[in-house]
C-alpha positions as CSV (number, residue, x, y, z in Angstrom):
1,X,1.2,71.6,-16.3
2,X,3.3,74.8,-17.1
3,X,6.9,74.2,-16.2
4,X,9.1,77.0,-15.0
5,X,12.7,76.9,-13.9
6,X,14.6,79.2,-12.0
7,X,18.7,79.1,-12.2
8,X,19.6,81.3,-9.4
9,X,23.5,82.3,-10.0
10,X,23.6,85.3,-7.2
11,X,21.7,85.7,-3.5
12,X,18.5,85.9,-4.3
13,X,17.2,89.6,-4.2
14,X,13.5,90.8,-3.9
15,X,12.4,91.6,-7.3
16,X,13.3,87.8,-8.1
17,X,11.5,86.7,-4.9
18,X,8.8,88.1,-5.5
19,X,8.4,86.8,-9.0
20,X,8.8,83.3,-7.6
21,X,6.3,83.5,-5.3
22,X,3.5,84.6,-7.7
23,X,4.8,82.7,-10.7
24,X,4.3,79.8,-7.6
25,X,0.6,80.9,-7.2
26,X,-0.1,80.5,-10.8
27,X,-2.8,77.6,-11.7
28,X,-1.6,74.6,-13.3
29,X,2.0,76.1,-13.2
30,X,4.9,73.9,-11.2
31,X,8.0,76.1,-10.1
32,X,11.2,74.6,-9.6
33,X,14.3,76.6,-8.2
34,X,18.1,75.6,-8.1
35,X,20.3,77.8,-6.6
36,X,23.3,77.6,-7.7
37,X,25.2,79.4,-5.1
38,X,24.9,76.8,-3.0
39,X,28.2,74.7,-2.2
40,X,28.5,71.6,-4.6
41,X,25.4,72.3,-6.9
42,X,24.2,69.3,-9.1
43,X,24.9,69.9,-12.2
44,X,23.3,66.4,-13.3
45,X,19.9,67.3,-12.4
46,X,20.3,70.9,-13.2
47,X,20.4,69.4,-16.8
48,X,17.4,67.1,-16.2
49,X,15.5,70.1,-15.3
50,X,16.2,72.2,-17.9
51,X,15.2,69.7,-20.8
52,X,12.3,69.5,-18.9
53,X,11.5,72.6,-18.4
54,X,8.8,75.1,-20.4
55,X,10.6,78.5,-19.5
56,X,13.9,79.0,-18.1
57,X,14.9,82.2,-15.5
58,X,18.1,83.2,-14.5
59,X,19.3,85.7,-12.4
């Protein structure tokens, strides 16, 4: 299964919503999102995620 990880550094807007949502619908394709806007982010598993992943997004 096609791993993609998205590293959201702002609010996310539409354009990246909406790419989210049909990267999401894609067959054998597993989003993950970490926002890290978020108070007190996890950097740890922010790593984890990123060796893991198969294509990385940031916006």
């Amino acid at each position: 299964m096609r791993q993609i990880l998205h590293v959201l550094t702002k609010p996310s807007d539409g354009v990246t919503t909406d790419l989210i949502r049909r990267q999401s619908q894609q067959p054998e394709t597993n989003v993950t999102v970490v926002d890290l806007t978020q108070p007190e982010p996890d950097y740890d598993r922010l790593v984890e995620r990123v060796f893991a992943a198969d294509s990385i997004m940031v916006s």
